[in-house]
mmCIF file of the N, C-alpha and C atoms, coordinates in Angstrom:
data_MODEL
# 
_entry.id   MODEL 
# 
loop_
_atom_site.group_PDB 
_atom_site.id 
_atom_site.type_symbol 
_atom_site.label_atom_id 
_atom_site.label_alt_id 
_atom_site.label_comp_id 
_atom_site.label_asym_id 
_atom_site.label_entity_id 
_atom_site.label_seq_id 
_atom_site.pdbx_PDB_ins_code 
_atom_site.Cartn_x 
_atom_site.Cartn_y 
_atom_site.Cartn_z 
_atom_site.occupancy 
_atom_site.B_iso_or_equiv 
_atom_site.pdbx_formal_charge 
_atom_site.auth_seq_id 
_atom_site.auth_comp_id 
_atom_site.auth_asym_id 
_atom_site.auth_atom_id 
_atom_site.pdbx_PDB_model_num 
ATOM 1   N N  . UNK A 1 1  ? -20.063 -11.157 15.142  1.00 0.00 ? 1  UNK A N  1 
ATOM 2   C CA . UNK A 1 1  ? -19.947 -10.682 13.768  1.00 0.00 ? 1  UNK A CA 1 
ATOM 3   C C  . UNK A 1 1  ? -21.260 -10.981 13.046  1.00 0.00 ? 1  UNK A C  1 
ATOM 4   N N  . UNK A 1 2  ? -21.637 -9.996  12.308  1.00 0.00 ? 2  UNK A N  1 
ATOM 5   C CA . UNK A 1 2  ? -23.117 -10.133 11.825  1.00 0.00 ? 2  UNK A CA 1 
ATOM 6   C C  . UNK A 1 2  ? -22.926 -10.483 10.224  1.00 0.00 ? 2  UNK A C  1 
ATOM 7   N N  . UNK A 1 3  ? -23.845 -10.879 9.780   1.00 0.00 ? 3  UNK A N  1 
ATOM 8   C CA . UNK A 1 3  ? -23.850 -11.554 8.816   1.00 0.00 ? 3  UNK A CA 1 
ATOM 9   C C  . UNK A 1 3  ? -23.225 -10.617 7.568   1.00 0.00 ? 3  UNK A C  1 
ATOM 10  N N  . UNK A 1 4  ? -23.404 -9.208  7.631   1.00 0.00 ? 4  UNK A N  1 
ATOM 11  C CA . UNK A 1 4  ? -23.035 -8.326  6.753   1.00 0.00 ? 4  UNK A CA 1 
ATOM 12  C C  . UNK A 1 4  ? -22.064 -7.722  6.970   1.00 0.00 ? 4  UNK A C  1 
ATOM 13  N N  . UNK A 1 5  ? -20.930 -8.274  8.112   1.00 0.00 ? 5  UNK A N  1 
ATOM 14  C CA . UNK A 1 5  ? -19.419 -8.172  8.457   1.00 0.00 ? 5  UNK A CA 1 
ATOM 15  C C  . UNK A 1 5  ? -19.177 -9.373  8.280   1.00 0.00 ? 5  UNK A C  1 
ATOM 16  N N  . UNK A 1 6  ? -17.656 -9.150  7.461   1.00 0.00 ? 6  UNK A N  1 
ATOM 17  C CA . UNK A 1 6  ? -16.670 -9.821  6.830   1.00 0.00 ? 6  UNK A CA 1 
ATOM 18  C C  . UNK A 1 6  ? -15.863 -9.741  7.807   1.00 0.00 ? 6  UNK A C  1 
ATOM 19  N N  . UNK A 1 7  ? -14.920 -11.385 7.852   1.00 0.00 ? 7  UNK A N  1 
ATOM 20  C CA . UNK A 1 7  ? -13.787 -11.305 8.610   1.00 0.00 ? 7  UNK A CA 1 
ATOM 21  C C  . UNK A 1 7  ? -12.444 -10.261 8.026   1.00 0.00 ? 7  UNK A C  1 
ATOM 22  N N  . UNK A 1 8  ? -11.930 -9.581  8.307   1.00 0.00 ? 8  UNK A N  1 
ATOM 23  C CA . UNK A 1 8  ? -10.803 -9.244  7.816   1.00 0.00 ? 8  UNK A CA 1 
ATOM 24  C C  . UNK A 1 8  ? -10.084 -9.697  6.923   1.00 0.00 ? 8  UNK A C  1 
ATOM 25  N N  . UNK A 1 9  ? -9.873  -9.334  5.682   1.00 0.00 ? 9  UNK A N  1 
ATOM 26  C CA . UNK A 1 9  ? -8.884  -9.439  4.820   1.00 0.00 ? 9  UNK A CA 1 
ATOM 27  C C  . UNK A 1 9  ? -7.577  -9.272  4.833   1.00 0.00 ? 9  UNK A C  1 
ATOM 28  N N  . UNK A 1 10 ? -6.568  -10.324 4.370   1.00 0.00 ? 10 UNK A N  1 
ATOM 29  C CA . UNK A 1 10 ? -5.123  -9.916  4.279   1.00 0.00 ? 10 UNK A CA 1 
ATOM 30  C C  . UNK A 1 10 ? -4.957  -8.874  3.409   1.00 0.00 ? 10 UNK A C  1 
ATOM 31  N N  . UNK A 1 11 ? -4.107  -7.943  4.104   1.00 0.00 ? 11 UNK A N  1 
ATOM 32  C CA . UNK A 1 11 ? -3.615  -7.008  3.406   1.00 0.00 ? 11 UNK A CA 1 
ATOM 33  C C  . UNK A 1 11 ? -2.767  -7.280  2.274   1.00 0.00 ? 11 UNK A C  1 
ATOM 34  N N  . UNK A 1 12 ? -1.514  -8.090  2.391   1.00 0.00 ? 12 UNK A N  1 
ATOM 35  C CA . UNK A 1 12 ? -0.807  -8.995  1.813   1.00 0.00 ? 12 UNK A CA 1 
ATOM 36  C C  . UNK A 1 12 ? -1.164  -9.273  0.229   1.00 0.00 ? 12 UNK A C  1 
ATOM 37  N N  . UNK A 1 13 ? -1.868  -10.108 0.549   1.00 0.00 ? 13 UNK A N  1 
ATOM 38  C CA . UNK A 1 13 ? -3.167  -10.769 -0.043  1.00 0.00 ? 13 UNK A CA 1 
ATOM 39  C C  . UNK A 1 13 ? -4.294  -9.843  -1.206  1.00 0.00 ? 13 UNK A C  1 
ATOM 40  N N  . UNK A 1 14 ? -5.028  -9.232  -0.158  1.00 0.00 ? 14 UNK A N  1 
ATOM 41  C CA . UNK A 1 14 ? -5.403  -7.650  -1.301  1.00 0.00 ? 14 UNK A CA 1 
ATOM 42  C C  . UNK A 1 14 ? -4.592  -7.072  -1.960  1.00 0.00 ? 14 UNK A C  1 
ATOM 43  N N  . UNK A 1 15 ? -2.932  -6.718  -1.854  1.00 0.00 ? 15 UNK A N  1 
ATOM 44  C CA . UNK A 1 15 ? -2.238  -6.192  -2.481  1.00 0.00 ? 15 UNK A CA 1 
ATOM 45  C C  . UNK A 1 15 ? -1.610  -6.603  -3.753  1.00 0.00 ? 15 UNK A C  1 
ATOM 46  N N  . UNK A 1 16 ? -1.735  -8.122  -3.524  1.00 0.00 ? 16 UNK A N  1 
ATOM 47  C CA . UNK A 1 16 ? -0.982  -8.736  -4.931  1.00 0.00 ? 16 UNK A CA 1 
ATOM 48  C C  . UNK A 1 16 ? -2.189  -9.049  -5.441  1.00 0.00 ? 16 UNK A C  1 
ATOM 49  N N  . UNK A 1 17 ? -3.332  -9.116  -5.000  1.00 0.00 ? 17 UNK A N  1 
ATOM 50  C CA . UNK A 1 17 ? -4.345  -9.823  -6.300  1.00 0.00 ? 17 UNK A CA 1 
ATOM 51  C C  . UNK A 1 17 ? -5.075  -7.951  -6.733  1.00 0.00 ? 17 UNK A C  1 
ATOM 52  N N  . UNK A 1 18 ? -4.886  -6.683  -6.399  1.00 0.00 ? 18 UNK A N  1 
ATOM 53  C CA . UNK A 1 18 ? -4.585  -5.773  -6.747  1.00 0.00 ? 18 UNK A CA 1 
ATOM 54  C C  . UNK A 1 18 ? -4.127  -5.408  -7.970  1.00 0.00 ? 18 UNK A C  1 
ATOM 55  N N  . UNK A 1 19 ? -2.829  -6.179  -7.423  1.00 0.00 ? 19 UNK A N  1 
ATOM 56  C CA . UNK A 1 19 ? -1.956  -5.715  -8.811  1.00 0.00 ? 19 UNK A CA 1 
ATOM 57  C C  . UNK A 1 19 ? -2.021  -6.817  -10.023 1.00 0.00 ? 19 UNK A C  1 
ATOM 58  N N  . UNK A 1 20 ? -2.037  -7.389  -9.729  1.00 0.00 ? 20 UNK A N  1 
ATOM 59  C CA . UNK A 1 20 ? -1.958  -8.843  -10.509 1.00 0.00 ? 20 UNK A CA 1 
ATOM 60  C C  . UNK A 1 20 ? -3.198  -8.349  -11.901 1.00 0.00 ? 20 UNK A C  1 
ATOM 61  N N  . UNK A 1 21 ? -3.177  -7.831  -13.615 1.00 0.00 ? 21 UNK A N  1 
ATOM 62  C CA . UNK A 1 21 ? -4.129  -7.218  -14.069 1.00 0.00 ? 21 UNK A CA 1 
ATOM 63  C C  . UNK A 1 21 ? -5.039  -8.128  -14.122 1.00 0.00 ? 21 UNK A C  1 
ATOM 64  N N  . UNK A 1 22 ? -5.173  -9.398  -14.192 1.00 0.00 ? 22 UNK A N  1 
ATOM 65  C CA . UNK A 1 22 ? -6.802  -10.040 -14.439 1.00 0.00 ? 22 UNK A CA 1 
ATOM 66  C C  . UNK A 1 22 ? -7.551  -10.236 -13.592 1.00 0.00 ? 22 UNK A C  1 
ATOM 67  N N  . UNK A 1 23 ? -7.044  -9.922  -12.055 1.00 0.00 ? 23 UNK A N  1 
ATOM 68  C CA . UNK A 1 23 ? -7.724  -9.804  -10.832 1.00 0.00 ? 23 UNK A CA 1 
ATOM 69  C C  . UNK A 1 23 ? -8.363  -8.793  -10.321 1.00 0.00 ? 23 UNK A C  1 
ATOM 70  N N  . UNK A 1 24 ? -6.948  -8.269  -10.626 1.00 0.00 ? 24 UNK A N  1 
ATOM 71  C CA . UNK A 1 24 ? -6.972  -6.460  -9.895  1.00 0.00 ? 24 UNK A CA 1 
ATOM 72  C C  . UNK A 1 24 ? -7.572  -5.338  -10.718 1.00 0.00 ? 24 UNK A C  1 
ATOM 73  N N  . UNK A 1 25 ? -7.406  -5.284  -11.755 1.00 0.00 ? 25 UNK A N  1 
ATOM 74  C CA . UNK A 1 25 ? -7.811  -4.441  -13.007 1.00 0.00 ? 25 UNK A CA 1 
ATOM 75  C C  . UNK A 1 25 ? -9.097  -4.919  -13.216 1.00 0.00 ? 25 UNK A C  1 
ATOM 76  N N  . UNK A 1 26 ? -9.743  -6.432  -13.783 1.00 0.00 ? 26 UNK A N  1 
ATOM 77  C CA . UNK A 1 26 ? -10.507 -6.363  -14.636 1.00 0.00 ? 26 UNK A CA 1 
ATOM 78  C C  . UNK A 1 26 ? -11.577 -6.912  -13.345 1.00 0.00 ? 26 UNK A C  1 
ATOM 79  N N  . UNK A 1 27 ? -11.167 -8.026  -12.707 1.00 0.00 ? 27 UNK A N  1 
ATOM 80  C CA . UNK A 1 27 ? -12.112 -8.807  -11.769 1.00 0.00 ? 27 UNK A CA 1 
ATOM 81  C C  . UNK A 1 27 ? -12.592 -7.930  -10.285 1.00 0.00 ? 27 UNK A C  1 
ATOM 82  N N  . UNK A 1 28 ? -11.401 -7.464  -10.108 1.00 0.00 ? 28 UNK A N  1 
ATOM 83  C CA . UNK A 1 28 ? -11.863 -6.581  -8.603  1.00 0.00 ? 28 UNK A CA 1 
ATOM 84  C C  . UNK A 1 28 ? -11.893 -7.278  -7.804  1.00 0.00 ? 28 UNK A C  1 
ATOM 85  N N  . UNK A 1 29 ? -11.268 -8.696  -7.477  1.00 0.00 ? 29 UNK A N  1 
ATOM 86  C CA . UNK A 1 29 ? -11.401 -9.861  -6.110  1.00 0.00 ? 29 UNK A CA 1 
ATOM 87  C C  . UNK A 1 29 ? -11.002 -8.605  -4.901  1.00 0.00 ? 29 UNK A C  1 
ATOM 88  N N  . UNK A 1 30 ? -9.833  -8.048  -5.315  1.00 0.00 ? 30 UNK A N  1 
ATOM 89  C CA . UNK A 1 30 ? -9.265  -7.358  -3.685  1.00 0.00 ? 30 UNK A CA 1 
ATOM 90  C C  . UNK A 1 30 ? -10.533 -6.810  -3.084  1.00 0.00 ? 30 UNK A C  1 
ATOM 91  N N  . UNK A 1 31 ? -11.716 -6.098  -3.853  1.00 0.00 ? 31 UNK A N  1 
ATOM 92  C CA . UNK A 1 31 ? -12.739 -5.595  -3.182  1.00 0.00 ? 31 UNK A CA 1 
ATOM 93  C C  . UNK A 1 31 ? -13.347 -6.369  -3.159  1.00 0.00 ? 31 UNK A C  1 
ATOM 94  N N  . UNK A 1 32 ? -13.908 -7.655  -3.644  1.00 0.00 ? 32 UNK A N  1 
ATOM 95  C CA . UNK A 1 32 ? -14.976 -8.486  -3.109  1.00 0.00 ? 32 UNK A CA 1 
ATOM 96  C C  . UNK A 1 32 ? -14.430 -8.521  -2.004  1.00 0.00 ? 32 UNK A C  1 
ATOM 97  N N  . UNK A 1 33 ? -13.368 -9.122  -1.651  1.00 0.00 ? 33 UNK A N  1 
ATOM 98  C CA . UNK A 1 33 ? -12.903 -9.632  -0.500  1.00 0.00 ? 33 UNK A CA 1 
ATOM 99  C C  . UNK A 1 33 ? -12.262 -8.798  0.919   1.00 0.00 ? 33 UNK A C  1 
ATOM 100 N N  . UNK A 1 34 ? -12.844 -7.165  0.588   1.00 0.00 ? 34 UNK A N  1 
ATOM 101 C CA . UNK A 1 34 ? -12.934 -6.417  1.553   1.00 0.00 ? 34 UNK A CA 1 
ATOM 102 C C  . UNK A 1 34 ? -14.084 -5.315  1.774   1.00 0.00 ? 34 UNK A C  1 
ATOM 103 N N  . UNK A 1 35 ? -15.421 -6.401  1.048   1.00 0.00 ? 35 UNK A N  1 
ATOM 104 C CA . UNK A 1 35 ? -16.350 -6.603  1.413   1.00 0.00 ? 35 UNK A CA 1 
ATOM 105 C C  . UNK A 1 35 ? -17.689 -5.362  0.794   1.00 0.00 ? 35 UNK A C  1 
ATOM 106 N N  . UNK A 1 36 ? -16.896 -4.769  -0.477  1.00 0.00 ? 36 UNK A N  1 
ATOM 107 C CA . UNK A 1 36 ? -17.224 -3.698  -1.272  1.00 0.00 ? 36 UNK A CA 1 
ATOM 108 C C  . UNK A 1 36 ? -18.716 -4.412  -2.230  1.00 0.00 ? 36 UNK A C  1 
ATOM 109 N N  . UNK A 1 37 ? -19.620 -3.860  -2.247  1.00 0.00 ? 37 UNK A N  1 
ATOM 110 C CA . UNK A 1 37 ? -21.084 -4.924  -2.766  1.00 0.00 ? 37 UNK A CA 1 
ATOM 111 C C  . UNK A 1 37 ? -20.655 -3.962  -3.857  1.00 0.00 ? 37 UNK A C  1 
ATOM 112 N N  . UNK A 1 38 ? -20.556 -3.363  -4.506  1.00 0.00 ? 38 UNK A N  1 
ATOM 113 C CA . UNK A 1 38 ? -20.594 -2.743  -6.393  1.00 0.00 ? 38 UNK A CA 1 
ATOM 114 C C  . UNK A 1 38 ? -19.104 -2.891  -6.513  1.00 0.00 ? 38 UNK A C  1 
ATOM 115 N N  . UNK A 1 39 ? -18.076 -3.458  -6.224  1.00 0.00 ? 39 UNK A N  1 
ATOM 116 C CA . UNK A 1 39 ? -17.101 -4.040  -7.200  1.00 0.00 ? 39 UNK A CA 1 
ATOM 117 C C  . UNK A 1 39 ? -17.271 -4.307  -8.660  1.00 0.00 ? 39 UNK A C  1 
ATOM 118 N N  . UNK A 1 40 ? -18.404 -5.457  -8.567  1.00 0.00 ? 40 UNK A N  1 
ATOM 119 C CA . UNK A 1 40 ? -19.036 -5.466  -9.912  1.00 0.00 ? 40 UNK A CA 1 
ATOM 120 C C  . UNK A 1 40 ? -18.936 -4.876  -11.129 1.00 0.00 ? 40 UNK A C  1 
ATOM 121 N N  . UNK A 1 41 ? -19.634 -3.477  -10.645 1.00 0.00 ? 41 UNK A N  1 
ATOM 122 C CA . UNK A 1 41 ? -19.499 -2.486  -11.398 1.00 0.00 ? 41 UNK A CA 1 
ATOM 123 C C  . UNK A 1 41 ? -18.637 -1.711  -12.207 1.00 0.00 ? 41 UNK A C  1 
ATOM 124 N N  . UNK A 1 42 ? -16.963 -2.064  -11.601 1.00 0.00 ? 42 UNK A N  1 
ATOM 125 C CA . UNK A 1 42 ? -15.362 -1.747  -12.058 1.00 0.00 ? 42 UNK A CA 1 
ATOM 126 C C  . UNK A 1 42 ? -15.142 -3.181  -13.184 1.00 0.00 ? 42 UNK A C  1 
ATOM 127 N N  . UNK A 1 43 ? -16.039 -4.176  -12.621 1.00 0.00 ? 43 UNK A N  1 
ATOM 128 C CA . UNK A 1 43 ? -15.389 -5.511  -13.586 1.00 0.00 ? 43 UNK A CA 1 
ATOM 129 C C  . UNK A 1 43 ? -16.375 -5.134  -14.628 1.00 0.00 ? 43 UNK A C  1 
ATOM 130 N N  . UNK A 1 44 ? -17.424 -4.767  -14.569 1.00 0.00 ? 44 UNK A N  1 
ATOM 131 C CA . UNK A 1 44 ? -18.102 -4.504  -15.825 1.00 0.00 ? 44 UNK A CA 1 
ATOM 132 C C  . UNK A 1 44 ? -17.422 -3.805  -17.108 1.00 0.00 ? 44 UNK A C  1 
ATOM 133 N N  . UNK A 1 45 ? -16.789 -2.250  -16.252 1.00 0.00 ? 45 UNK A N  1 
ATOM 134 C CA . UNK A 1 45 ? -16.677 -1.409  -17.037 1.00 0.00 ? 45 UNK A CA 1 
ATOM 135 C C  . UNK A 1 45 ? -14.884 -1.861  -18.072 1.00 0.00 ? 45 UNK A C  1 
ATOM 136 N N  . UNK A 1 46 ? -14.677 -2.640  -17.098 1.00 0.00 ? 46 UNK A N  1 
ATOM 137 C CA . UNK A 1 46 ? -13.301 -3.383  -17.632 1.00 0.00 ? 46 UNK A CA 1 
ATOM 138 C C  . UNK A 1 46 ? -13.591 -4.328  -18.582 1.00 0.00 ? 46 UNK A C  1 
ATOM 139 N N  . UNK A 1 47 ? -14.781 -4.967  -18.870 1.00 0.00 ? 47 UNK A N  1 
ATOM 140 C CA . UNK A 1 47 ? -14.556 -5.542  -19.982 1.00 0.00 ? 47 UNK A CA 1 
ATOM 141 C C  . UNK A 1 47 ? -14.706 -5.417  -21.481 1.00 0.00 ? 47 UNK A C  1 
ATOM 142 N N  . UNK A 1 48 ? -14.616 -4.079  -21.582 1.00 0.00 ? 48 UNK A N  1 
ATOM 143 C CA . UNK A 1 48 ? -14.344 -2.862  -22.719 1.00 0.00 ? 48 UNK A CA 1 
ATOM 144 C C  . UNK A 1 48 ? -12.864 -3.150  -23.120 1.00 0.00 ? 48 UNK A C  1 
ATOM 145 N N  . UNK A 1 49 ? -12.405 -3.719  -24.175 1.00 0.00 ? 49 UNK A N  1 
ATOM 146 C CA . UNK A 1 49 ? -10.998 -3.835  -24.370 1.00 0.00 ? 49 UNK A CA 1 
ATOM 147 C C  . UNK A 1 49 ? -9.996  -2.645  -23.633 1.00 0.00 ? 49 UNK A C  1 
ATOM 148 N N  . UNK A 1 50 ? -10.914 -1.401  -24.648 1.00 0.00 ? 50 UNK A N  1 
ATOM 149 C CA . UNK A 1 50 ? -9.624  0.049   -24.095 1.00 0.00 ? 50 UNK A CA 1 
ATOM 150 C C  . UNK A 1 50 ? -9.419  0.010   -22.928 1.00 0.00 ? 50 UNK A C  1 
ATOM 151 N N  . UNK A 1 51 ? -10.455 -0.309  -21.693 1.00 0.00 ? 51 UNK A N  1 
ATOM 152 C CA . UNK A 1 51 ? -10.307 0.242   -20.452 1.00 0.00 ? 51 UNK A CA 1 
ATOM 153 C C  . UNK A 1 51 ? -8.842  -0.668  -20.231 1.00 0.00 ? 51 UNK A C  1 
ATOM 154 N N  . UNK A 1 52 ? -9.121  -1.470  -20.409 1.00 0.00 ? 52 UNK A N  1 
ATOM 155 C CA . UNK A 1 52 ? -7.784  -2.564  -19.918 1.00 0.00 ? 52 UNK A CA 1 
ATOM 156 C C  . UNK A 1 52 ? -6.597  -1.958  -19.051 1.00 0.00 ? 52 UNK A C  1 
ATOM 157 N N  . UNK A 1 53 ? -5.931  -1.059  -19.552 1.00 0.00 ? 53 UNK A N  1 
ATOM 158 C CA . UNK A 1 53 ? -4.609  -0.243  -19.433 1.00 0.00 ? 53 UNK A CA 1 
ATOM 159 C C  . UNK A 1 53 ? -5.212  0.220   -18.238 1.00 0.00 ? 53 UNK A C  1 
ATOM 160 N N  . UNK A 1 54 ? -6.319  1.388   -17.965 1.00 0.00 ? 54 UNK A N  1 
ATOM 161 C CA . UNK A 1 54 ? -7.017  2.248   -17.232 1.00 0.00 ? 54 UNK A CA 1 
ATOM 162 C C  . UNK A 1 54 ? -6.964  1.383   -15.709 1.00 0.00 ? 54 UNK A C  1 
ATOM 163 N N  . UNK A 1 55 ? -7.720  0.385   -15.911 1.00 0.00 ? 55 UNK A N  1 
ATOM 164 C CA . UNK A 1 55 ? -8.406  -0.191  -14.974 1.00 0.00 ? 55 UNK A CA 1 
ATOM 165 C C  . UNK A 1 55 ? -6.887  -1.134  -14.609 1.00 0.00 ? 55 UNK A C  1 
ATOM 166 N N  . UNK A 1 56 ? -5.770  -1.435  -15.488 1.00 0.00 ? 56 UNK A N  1 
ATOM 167 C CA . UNK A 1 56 ? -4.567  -1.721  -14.463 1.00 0.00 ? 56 UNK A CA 1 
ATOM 168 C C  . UNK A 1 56 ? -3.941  -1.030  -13.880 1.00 0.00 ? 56 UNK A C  1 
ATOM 169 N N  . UNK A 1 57 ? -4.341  0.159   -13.975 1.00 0.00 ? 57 UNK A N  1 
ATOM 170 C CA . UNK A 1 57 ? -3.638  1.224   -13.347 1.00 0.00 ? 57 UNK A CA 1 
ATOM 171 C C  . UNK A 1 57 ? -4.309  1.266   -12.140 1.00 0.00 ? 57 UNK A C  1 
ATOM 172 N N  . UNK A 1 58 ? -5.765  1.278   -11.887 1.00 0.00 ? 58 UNK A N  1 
ATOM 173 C CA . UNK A 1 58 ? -6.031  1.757   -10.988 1.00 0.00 ? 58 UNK A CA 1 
ATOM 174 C C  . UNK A 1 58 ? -6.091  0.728   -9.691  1.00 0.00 ? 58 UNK A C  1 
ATOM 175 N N  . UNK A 1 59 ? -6.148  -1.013  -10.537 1.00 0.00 ? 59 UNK A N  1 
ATOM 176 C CA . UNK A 1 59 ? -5.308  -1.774  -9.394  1.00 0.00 ? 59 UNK A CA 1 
ATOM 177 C C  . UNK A 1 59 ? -4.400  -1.485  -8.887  1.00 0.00 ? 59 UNK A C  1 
ATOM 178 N N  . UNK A 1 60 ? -3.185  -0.801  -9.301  1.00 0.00 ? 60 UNK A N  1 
ATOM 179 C CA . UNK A 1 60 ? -2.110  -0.358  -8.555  1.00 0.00 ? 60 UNK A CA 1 
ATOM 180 C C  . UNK A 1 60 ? -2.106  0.965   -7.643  1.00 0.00 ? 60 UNK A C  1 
ATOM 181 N N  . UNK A 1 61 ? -3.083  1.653   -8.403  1.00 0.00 ? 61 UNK A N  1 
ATOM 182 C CA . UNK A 1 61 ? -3.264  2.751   -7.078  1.00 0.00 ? 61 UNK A CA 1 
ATOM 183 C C  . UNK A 1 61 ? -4.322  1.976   -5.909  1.00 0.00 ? 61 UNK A C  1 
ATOM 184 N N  . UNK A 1 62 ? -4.949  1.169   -6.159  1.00 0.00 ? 62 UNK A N  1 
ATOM 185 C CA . UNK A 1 62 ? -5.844  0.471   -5.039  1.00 0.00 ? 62 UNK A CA 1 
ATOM 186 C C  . UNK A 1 62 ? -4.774  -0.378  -4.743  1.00 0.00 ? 62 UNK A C  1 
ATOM 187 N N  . UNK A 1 63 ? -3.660  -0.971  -5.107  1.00 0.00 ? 63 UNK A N  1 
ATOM 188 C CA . UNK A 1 63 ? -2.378  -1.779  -3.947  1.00 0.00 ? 63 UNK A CA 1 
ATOM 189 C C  . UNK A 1 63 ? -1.829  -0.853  -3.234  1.00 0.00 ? 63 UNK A C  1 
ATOM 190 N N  . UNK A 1 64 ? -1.738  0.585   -3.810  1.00 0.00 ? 64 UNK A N  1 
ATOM 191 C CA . UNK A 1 64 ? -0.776  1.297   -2.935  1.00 0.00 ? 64 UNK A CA 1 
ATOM 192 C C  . UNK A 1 64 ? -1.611  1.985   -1.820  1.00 0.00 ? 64 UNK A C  1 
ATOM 193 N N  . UNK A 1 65 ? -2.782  1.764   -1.506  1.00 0.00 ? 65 UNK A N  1 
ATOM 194 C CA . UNK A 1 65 ? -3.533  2.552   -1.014  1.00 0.00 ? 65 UNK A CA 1 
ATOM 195 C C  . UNK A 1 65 ? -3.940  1.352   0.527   1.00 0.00 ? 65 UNK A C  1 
ATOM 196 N N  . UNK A 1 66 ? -3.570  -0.182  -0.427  1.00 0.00 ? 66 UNK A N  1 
ATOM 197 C CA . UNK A 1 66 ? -4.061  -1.198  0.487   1.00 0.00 ? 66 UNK A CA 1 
ATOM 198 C C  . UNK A 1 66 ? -2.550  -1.536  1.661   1.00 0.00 ? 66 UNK A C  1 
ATOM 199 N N  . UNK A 1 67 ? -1.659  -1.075  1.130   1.00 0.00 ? 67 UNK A N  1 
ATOM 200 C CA . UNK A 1 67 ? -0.662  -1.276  1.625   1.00 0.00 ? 67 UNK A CA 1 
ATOM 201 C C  . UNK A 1 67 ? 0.228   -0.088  2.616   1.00 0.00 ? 67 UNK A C  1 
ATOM 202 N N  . UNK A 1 68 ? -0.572  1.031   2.429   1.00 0.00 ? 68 UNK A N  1 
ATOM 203 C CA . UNK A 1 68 ? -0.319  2.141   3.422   1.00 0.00 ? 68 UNK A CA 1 
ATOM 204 C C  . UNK A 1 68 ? -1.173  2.534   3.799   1.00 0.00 ? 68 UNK A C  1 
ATOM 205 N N  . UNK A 1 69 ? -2.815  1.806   4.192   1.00 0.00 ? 69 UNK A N  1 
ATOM 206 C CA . UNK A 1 69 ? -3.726  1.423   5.144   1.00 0.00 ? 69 UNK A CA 1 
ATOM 207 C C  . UNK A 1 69 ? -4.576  2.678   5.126   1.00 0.00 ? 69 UNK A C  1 
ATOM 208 N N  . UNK A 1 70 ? -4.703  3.218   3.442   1.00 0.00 ? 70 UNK A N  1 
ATOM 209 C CA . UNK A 1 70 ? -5.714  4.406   3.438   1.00 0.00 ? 70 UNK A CA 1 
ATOM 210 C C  . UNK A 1 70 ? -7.031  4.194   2.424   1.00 0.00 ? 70 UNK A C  1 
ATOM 211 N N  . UNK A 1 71 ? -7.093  2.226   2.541   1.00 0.00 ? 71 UNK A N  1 
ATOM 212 C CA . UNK A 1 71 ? -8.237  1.495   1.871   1.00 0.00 ? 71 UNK A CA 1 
ATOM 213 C C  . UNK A 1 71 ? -8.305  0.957   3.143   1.00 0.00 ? 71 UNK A C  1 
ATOM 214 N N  . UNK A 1 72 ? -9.578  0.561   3.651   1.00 0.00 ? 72 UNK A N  1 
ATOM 215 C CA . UNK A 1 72 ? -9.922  -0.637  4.437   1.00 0.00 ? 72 UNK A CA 1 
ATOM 216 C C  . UNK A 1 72 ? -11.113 -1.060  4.495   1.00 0.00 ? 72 UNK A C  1 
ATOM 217 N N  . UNK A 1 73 ? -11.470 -1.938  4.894   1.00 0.00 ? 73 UNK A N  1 
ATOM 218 C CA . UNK A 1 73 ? -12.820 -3.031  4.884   1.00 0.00 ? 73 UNK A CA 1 
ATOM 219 C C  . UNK A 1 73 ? -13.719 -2.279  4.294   1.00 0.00 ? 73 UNK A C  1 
ATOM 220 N N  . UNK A 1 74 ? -14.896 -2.457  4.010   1.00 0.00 ? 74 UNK A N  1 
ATOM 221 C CA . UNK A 1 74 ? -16.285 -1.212  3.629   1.00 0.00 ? 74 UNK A CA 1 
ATOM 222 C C  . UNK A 1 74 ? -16.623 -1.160  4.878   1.00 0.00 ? 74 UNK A C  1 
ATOM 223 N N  . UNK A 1 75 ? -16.771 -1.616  6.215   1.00 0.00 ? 75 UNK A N  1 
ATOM 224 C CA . UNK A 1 75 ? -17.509 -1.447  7.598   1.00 0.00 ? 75 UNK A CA 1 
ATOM 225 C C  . UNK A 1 75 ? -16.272 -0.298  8.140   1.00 0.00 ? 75 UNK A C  1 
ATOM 226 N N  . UNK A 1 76 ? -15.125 0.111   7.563   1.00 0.00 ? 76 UNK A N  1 
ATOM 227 C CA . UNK A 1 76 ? -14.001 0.763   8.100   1.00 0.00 ? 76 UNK A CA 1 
ATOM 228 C C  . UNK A 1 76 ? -12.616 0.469   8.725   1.00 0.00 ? 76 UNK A C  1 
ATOM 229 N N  . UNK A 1 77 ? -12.807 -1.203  8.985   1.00 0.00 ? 77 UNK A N  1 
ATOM 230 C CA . UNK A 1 77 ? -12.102 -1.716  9.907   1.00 0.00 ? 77 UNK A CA 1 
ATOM 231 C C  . UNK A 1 77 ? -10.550 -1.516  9.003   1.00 0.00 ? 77 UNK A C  1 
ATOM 232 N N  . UNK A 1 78 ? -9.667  -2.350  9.446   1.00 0.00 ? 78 UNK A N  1 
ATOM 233 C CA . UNK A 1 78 ? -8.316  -2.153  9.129   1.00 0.00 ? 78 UNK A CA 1 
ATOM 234 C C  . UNK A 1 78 ? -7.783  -3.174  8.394   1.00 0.00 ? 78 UNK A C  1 
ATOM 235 N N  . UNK A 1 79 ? -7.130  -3.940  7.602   1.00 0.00 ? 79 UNK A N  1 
ATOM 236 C CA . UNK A 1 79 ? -6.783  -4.973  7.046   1.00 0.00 ? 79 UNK A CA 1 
ATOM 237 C C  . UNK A 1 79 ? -6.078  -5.685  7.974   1.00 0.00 ? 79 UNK A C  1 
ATOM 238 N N  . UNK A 1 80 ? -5.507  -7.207  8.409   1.00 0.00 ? 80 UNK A N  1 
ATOM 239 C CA . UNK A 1 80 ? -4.843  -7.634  8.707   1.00 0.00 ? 80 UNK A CA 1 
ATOM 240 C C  . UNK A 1 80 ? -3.544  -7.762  8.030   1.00 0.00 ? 80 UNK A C  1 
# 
């Protein structure tokens, strides 16, 4: 495993900190932690009060997406 592959992420795991809004919505951990380098960029735009609502929504379409295995790693791999 090379330095710019990540071990596998729980799926599990990605799915509730997904949904969860101060993770999933505003922070974006599920994509740090499946190895996405501009996550960032979603926590930025979330810390605009309005987006708030927006950006919990779209944690939940990124849980439902992590949980019927049509998100996976940034290298492609599969979630555990």
């Amino acid at each position: 495993m090379s330095e710019e592959q990540k071990a596998p992420a729980s799926k599990i795991l990605c799915a509730i900190l997904a949904i969860i809004p101060l993770t999933g919505g505003i922070l974006n951990l599920h994509r740090m932690m499946m190895g996405y380098k501009q996550w960032w960029q979603r926590a930025l735009i979330s810390c605009i009060p309005f987006m708030w609502p927006i950006m919990a929504i779209v944690g939940w379409v990124d849980a439902y997406k992590i949980l019927t295995g049509k998100m996976t790693m940034k290298d492609g791999r599969d979630l555990v």
